[in-house]
LOSEFI-326274 format. One line per 10 residues: number of its first residue (from 1); their letters; for each residue x, y, z of C-alpha. Coordinates in nm, 2 decimals. Layout:
N
NUM = A = X Y Z; ...
END
This chain:
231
1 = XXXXXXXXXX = -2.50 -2.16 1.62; -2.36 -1.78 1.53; -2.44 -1.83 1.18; -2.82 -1.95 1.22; -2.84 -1.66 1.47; -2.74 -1.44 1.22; -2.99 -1.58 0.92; -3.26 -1.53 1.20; -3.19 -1.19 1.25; -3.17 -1.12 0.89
11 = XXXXXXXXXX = -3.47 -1.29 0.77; -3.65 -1.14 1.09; -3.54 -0.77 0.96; -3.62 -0.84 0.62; -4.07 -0.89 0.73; -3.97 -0.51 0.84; -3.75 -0.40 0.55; -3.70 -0.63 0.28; -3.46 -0.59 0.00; -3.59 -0.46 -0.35
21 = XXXXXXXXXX = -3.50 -0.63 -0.65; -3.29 -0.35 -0.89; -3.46 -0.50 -1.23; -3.80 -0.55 -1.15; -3.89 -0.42 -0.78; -3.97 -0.73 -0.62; -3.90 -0.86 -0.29; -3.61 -1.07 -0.28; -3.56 -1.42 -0.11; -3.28 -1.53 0.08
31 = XXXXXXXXXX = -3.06 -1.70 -0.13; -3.09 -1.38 -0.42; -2.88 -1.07 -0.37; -2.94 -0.73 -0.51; -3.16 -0.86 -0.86; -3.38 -1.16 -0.82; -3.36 -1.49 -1.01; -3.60 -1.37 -1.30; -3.44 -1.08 -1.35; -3.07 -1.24 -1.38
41 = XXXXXXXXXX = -3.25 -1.52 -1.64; -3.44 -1.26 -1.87; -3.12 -0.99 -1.84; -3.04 -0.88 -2.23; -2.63 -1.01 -2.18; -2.46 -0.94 -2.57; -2.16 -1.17 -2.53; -1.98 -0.89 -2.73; -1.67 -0.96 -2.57; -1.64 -1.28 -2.81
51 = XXXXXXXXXX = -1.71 -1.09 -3.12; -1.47 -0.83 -3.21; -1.72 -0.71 -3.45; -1.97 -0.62 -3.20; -2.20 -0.32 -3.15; -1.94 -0.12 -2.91; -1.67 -0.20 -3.15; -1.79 -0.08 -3.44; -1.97 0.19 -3.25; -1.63 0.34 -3.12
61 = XXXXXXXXXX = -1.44 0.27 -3.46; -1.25 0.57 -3.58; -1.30 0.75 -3.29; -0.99 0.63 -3.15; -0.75 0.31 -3.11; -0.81 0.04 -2.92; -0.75 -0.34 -2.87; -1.09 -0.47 -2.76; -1.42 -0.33 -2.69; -1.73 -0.45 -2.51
71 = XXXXXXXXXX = -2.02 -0.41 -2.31; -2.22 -0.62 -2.11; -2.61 -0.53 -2.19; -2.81 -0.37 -2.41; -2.98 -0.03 -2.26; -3.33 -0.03 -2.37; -3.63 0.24 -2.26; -3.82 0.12 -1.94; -3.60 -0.20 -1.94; -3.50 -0.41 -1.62
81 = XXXXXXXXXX = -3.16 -0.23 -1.74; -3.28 0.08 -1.74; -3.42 0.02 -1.37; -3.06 -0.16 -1.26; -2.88 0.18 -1.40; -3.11 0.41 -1.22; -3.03 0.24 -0.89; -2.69 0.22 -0.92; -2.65 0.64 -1.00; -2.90 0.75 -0.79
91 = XXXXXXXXXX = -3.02 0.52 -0.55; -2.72 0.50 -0.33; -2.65 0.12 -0.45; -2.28 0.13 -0.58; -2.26 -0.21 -0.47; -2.49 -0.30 -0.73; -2.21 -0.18 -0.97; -1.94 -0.37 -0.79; -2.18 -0.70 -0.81; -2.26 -0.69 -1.14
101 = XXXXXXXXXX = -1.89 -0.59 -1.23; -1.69 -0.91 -1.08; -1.99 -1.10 -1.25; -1.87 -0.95 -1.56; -1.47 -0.96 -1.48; -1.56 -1.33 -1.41; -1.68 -1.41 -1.74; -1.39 -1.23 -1.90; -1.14 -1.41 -1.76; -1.30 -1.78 -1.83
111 = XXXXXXXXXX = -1.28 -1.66 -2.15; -0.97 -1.51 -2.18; -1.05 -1.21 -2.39; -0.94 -0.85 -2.16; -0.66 -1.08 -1.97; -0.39 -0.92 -2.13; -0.46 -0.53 -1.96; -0.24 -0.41 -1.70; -0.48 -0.20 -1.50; -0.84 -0.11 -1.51
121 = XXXXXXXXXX = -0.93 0.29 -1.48; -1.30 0.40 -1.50; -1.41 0.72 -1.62; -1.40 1.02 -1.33; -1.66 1.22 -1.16; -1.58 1.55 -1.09; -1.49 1.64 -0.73; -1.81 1.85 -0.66; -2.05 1.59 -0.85; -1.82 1.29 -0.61
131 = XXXXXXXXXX = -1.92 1.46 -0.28; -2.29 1.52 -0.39; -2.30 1.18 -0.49; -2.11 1.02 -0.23; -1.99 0.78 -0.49; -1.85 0.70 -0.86; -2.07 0.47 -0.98; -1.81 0.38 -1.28; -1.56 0.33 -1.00; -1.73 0.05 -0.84
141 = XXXXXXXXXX = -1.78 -0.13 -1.18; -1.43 -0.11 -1.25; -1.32 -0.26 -0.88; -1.58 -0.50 -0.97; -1.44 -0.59 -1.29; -1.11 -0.58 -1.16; -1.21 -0.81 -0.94; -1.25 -1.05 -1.16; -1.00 -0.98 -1.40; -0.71 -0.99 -1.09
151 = XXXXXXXXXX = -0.61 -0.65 -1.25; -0.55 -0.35 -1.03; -0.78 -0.06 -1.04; -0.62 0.29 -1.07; -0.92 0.54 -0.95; -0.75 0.85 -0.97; -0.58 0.70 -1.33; -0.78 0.98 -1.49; -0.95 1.33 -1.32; -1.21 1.53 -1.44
161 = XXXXXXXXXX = -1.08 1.92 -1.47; -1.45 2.08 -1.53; -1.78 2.05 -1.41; -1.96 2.02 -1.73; -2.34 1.95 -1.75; -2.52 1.63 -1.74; -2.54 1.44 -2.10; -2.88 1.32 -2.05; -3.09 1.56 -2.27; -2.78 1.70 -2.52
171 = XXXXXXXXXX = -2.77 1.63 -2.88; -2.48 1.41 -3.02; -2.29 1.73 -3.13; -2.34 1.87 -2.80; -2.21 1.60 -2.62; -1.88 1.58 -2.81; -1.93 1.95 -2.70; -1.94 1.90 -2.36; -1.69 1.69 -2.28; -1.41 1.85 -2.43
181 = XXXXXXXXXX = -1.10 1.87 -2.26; -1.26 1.81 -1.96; -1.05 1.54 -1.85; -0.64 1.50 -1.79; -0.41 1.19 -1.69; -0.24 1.29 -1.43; 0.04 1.04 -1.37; 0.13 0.99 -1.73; 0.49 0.79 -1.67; 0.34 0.59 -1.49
191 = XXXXXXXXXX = 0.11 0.44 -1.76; 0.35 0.50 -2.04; 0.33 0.15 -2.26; 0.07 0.03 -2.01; -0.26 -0.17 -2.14; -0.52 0.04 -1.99; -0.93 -0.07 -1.96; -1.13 0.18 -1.96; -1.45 0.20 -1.79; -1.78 0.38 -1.79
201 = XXXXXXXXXX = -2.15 0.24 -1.72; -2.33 0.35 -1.98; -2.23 0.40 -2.36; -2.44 0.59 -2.54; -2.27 0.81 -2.86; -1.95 0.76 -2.71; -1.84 1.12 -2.64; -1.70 1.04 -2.30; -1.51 0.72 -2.41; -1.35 0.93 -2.68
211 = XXXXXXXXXX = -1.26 1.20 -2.47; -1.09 0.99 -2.18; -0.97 0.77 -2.44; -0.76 1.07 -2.60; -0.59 1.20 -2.27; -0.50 0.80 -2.24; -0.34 0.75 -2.59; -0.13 1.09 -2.54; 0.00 0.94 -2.22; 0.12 0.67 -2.43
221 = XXXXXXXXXX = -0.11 0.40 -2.32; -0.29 0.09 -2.53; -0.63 0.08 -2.47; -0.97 -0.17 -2.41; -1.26 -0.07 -2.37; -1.59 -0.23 -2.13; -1.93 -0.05 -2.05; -2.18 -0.21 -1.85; -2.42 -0.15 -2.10; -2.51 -0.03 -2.43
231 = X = -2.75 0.21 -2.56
END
């Protein structure tokens, strides 16, 4: 009786103020959460994770070691990607990162590539950017992923020291630029040896990766590599 009450009340609220779909805007029906049906069916998934020839692989080749690399859609201009991404960093939706994260950590698993990491650590926000934003987006994915995974996620694994600019508009140079030293591990005995996954949203010339990637390796950790998708 409680239950039906409550699937009532929520279908009653949702004639007032009905949940968008992230990919394509429309309305969503009771059985969907956060991106419809369509959406989910027509979403560009790469299946990279069982190629370890893949586009993020090679991508991030010679930038720095690693064990595996993936990520789990392709980022295209005015895409339903595009529009999922957008909500997730600036619509307040971080549990559209967390969603689409243990869908992803659940796929790893059944296939058994990324089992073998200890812990999962995403890629930091800076302090003053966390409290504007009220949220890391790339922390979500990684609980998300986690999730999945049954790996713990270390949030604080890695901070950010500076405040640097967006990325969004800066040349490939420039964002090598900007990300310089900007981040440090700050519990580096505890991760000595450890198989660390790395995780960020969006991968894009790789700049951040590296950058992360480097204060990692000098802590003595083994890395892996997951984005949730790939420009």
């Amino acid at each position: 009786m409680k239950n039906r009450l409550l699937h009532y009340l929520s279908d009653f609220s949702a004639l007032f103020f009905p949940k968008i779909c992230a990919g394509c805007g429309h309305v969503l029906v009771s059985q969907e959460k956060y991106i419809c049906t369509s959406c989910l069916y027509h979403l560009p998934i790469t299946n990279f994770h069982l190629d370890s020839n893949n586009q993020v692989a090679r991508q991030l080749w010679g930038k720095f070691p690693f064990e595996h690399a993936a990520a789990m859609f392709l980022l295209r201009r005015k895409s339903r990607v595009e529009r999922i991404l957008y909500q997730i960093k600036y619509a307040n939706q971080p549990r559209l990162a967390y969603f689409l994260g243990k869908q992803y950590g659940d796929t790893l698993a059944k296939s058994h590539v990324f089992t073998d990491v200890d812990v999962v650590i995403p890629i930091p926000l800076h302090k003053k950017k966390l409290k504007k934003r009220g949220y890391n987006q790339s922390f979500f994915l990684a609980k998300g992923i986690g999730m999945g995974l049954s790996k713990p996620v270390l949030e604080y694994g890695l901070v950010r020291k500076e405040d640097n600019v967006s990325q969004t508009k800066k040349s490939r140079l420039e964002r090598y630029d900007n990300v310089l030293d900007v981040f440090m591990c700050p519990d580096q005995d505890r991760l000595q040896g450890k198989h660390v996954l790395l995780v960020d949203d969006v991968l894009t010339t790789g700049a951040t990766l590296t950058a992360a990637a480097e204060q990692l390796i000098a802590a003595g950790c083994i890395l892996s590599v997951l984005t949730l998708a790939r420009a």
